[in-house]
C-alpha positions in Angstrom: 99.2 100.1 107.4 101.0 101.8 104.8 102.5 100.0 102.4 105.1 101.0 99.2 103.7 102.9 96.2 106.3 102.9 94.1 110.5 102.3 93.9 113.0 104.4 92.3 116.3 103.1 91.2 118.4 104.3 88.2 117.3 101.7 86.0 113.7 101.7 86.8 110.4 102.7 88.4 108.8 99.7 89.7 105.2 100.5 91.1 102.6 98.2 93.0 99.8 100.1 92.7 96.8 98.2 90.6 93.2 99.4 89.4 92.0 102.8 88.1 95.1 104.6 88.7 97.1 103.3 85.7 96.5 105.3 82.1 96.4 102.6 78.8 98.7 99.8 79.1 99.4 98.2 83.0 103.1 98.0 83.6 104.7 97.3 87.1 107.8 98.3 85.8 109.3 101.1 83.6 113.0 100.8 82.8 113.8 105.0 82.3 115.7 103.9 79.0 112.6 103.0 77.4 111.3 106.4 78.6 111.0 109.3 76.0 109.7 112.2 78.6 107.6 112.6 81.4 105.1 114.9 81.8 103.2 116.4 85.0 99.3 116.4 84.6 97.4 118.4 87.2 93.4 118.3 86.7 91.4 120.5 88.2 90.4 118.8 91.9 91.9 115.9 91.4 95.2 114.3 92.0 97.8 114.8 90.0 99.6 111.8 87.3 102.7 111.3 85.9 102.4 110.3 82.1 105.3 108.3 80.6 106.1 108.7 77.1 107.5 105.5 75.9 110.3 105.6 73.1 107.9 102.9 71.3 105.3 105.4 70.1 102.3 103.8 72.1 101.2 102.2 75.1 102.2 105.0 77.6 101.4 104.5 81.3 101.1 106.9 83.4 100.5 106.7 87.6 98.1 108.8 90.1 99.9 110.2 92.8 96.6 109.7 95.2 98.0 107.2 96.9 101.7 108.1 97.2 102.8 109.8 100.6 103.8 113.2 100.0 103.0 116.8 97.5 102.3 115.7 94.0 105.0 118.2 92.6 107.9 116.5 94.9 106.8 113.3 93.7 107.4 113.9 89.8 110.3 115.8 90.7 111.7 113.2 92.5 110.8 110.5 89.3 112.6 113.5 87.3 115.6 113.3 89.1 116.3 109.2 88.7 114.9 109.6 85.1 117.7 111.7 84.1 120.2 109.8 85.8 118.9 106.4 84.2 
């Protein structure tokens, strides 16, 4: 059964995804205006996450794309896309 990942509005990214997949501090939502950039990290064999640098100098959170339907690249460019309209 698939179920949703994460949601994209122009306020926010709101994600249900819980365990390993999260970087420092859990949040289930980001609101882009607390969002100072984005970045696209690609390891080696492993799948790829979107880091969030907040605008309050710590507690960035970032997500895995291994368990969000679709190529890693379309994925942050899609988060891209809402982030710089939010």
């Amino acid at each position: 059964m698939d179920k949703t990942a994460i949601e994209l509005d122009e306020e926010k990214l709101k994600f249900f995804i819980s365990g390993p997949l999260l970087l420092q501090k859990r949040r289930s939502v980001i609101y882009w205006k607390d969002v100072q950039d984005i970045e696209f990290v690609s390891p080696v064999r492993r799948s790829a996450i979107i880091l969030f640098i907040m605008t309050d100098g710590g507690d960035n959170a970032g997500i895995s794309t291994k368990y969000i339907s679709g190529n890693d690249k379309e994925i942050y460019d899609t988060v891209m896309k809402y982030y710089k309209k939010g």
